[in-house]
N, C-alpha and C positions, 0 to 999 in steps of 0.2 A: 504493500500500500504506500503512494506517495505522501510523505508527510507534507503536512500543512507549512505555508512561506507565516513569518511571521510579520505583522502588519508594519515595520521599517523595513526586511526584507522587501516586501513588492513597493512600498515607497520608494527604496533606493532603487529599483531596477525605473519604477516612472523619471524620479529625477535627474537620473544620472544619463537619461535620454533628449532631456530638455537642451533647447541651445536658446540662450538671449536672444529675440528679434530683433529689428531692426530699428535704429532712432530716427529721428523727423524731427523738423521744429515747426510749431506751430503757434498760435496767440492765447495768449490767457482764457481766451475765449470758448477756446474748441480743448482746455487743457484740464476740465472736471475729470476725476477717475484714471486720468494715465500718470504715469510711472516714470521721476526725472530720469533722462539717463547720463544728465552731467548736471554740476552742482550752479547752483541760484547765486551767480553772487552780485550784493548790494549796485547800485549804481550809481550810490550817492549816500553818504551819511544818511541815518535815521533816529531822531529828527535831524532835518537837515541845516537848523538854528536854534538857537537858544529860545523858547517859547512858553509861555504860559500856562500850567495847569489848572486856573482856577481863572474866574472871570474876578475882578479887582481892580485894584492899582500897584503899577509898576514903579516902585520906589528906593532913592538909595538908604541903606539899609542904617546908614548913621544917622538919618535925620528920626527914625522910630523906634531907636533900640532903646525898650525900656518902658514904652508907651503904655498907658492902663486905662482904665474907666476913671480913674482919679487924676492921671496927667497924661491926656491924651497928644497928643501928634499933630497937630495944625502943618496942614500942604495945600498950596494953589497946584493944581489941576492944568495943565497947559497942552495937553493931547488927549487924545480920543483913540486908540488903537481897537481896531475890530479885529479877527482871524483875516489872513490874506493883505493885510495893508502892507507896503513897504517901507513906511515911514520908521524911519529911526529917529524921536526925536529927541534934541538934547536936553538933560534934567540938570539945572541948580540946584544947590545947595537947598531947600524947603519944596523944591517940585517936585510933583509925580503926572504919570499919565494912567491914564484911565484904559485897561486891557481887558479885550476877552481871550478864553480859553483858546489856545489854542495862537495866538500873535505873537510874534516876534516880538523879544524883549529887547526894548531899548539897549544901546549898548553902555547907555551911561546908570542902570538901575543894578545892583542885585540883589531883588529879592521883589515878592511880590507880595500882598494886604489885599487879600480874600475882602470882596464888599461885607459879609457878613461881620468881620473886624472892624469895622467901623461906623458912625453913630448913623452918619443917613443911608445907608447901603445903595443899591442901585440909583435909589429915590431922588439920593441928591447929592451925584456923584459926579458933576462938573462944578468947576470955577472952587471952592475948596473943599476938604476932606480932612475928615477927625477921625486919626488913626485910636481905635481904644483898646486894639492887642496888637505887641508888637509879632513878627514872623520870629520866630525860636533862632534864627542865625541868617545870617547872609547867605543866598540862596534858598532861599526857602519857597515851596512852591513854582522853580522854575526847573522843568524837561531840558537836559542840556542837549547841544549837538553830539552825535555819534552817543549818545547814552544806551539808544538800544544796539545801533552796531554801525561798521564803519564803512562806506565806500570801499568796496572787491573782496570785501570779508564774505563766506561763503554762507549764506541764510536758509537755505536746503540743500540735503547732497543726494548724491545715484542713489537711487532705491526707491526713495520717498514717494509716495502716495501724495498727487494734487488733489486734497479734498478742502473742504472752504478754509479751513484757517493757513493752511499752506500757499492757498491760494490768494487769500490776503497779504500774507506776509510777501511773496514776489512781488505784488502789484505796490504793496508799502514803500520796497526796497528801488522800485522805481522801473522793475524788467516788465516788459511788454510781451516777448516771446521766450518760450522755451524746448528745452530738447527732450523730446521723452520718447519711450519705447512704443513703437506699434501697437497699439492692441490685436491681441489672439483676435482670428474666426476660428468660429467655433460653429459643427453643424449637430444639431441635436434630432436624434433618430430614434423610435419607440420601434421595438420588436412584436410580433406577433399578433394572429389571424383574429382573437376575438377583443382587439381592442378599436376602439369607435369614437367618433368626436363626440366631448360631453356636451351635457344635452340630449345624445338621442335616445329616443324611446328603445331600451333595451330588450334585446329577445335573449331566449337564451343560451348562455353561454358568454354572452359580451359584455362586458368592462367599459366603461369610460377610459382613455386614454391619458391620466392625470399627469404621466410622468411628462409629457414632452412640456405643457406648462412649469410645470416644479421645474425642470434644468432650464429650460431657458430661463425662468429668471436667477435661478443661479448663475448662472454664464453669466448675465446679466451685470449680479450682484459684485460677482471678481473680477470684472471691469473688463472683460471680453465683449466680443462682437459676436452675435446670434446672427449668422448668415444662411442657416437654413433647417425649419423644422419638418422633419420628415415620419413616415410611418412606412415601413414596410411588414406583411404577413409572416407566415412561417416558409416561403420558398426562399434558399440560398441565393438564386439569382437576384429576389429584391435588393440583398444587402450589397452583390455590386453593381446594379443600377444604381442604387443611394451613394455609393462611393464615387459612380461617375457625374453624378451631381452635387458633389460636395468638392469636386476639383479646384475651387480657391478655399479650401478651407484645409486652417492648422490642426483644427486636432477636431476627430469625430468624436462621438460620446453614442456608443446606444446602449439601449436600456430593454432586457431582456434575451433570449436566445443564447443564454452562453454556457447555460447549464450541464446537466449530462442524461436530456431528458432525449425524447424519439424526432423531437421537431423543435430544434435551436438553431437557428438560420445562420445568426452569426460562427459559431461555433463552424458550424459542418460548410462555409464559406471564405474562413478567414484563419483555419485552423493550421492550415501550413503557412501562413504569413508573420502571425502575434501569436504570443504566449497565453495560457488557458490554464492557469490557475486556481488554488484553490488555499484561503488565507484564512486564521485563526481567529478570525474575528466571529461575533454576531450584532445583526445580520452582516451581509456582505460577503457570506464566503466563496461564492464563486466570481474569481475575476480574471476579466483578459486585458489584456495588454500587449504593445507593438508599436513598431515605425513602420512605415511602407516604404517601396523603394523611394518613392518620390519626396519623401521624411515629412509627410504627414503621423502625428500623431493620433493613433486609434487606441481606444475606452471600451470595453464591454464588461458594463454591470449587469446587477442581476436586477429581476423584472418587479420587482415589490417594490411600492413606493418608501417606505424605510429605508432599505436596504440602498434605495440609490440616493437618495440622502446622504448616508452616511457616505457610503464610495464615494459620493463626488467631496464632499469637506475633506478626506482621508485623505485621498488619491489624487479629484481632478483639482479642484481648487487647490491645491500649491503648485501643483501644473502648469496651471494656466499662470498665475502670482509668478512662478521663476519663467517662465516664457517673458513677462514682462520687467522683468531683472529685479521686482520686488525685491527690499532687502528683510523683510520678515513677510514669509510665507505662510506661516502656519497662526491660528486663531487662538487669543489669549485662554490660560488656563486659570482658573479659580480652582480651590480648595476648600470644599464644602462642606456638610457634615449631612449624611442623610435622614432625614427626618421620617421613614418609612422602610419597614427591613422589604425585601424583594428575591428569590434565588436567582442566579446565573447561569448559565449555559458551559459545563465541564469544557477546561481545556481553548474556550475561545476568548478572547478579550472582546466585553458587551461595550456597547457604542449605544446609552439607554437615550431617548427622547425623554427628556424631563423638562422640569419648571423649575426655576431656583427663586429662592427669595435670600436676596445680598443684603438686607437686614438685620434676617437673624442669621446669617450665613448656612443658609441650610438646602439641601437638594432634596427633590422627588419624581417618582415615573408622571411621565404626563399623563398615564391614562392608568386605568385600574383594571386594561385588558391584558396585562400583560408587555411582552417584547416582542410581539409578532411582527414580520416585516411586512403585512398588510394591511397594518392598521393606519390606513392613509387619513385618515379623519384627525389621529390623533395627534400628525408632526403640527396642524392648526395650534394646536397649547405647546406645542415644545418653544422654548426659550434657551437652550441648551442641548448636550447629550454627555451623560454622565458617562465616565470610560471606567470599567469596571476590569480590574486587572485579571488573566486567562486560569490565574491559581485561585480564585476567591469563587468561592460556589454559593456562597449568601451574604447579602451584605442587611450588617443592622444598622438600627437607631442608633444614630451619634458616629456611625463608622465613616472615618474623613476620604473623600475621593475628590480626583482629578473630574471638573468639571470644564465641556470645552464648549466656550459661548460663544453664541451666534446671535449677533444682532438683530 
């Protein structure tokens, strides 16, 4: 009997197949979800001058050092600075100017008096000003130049994920375009003769078709391109029709057919091409894998909608993530405690659909049916999937596990 790949064995045989894509530059615009492939750097100090944090007045810090509600700060007001002005204007010895957040700070002030420090605040904050708290030191309340970081200093490097705060930060730093990785195609393909577009009035025998929704938005989700949803029956020939229609695309995904049943299309199609495996896990254990000659990558999970859940987080999604030269592939892990005992499946390491609550740091099965790979109803409440180690045949209350979340 061939023994079971353990589930880094068939990871390493996926990974170690992967080649980085291609880079491109593009506009911040078109740059949501792709992957730098050279580093951000600044193109100009950030801030780019000495500027305001608080709306007040811009004042030298000798004329108020000391000030109180008992010996206030008497200043004539001789500017106006809004955000955006260019004015730098010059302050005497008893003057200040009037700033908002965000202005360039006069170059003759340091330090700035918050209007709330003072007796008429905004209300009546031209012509003069009664400083009644002084600012704690010179500088006080003023964002200096390069404080956040400096012109050619690198502000994102290779790997990073452009998702909104990254993507603020370039646009802050002053870059317009960027270089990032291609995104994967990816063609996503359902196996077998009794599966039907949902919706239709089912006879017997027939399934709705859930999986090719579930991966495509997976695909989706790992910042790939869904270039083509397909369905073929249980005849070999469908599976390469679908191959010669998936000819721009990097890596196939089907879902079904790879088992060691009488009618696995993929199997008994592709079975001198990719490897046909069988992995330690539950679910998931049967799985294929390959390159063609053409160095498309090819996926064959198995046909329960759990079961290719999990394959795809395990298997495709780092896949696809190092296709795009990500520099962390794989989805964070929490440490939980389980709040509901459950048994295990001997010998396999479980990949449970669960709910977590990161309050009381605790995990449980999403459904009370069990770890069946057909309980497609249930991945709806999954928030997680607990990974329960291949030695652990029961897990109880309070027993700590690796929990692996998906957003």
């Amino acid at each position: 009997m061939t023994p079971l790949l353990t589930v880094e064995e068939h990871r390493a045989r996926v990974l170690v197949a992967v080649s980085v894509l291609p880079a491109e530059t593009v506009p911040l615009s078109d740059a949501p979800g792709r992957t730098l492939a050279e580093p951000v750097l600044a193109a100009h100090d950030l801030p780019g001058f000495d500027n305001s944090s608080m709306d007040g007045f811009a004042v030298r810090f000798a004329d108020v050092e000391g000030a109180d509600a008992e010996h206030p700060a008497s200043l004539r007001v001789v500017a106006d600075l809004p955000a955006g002005t260019a004015d730098d204007p010059d302050l005497a010895p008893g003057e200040a100017a009037r700033i908002m957040t965000g202005a360039a700070v006069p170059a003759a002030a340091d330090a700035i008096v918050p209007f709330e420090d003072t007796a008429g605040g905004l209300a009546d904050s031209l012509g003069t000003v009664e400083v009644l708290r002084a600012p704690a030191a010179a500088g006080a309340f003023i964002r200096r130049r390069g404080g956040d970081t400096r012109a050619g200093v690198a502000v994102l490097s290779p790997g990073e994920r452009l998702g909104p705060f990254a993507l603020a930060a370039a646009a802050a730093a002053g870059v317009a375009e960027v270089v990032v990785r291609r995104r994967p195609r990816v063609a996503v393909v359902s196996t077998g003769s009794e599966l039907v577009d949902p919706g239709t009035a089912l006879g017997r025998g027939q399934t709705p078709d859930s999986n090719a929704t579930l991966l495509a938005e997976m695909v989706a989700a790992a910042d790939a391109e869904v270039v083509l949803v397909d369905r073929v029956g249980d005849d070999p020939a469908g599976v390469d029709a679908v191959l010669s229609r998936a000819d721009d695309a990097d890596v196939i995904v089907f879902t079904g057919g790879v088992s060691a049943g009488a009618y696995e299309p993929v199997r008994l199609a592709l079975s001198d091409r990719i490897a046909f495996d069988k992995v330690a896990m539950q679910p998931g254990k049967p799985q294929a894998f390959g390159v063609l000659d053409d160095g498309r990558l090819v996926f064959g999970l198995p046909g329960n909608p759990v079961s290719v859940a999990v394959s795809f987080e395990v298997f495709v999604r780092p896949a696809l993530l190092a296709l795009q030269g990500r520099a962390v592939v794989d989805r964070r892990i929490a440490r939980l405690a389980a709040s509901e005992s459950w048994t295990t499946p001997p010998g396999r390491r479980q990949y449970l659909p669960a709910v977590i609550d990161l309050v009381a740091g605790t995990v449980r099965p999403a459904t009370a049916g069990g770890s069946g790979s057909h309980l497609a109803a249930s991945l709806a409440r999954a928030e997680a999937f607990a990974i329960i180690p291949a030695e652990v045949s029961t897990v109880s209350v309070d027993d700590p596990l690796d929990v692996m979340l998906i957003p």
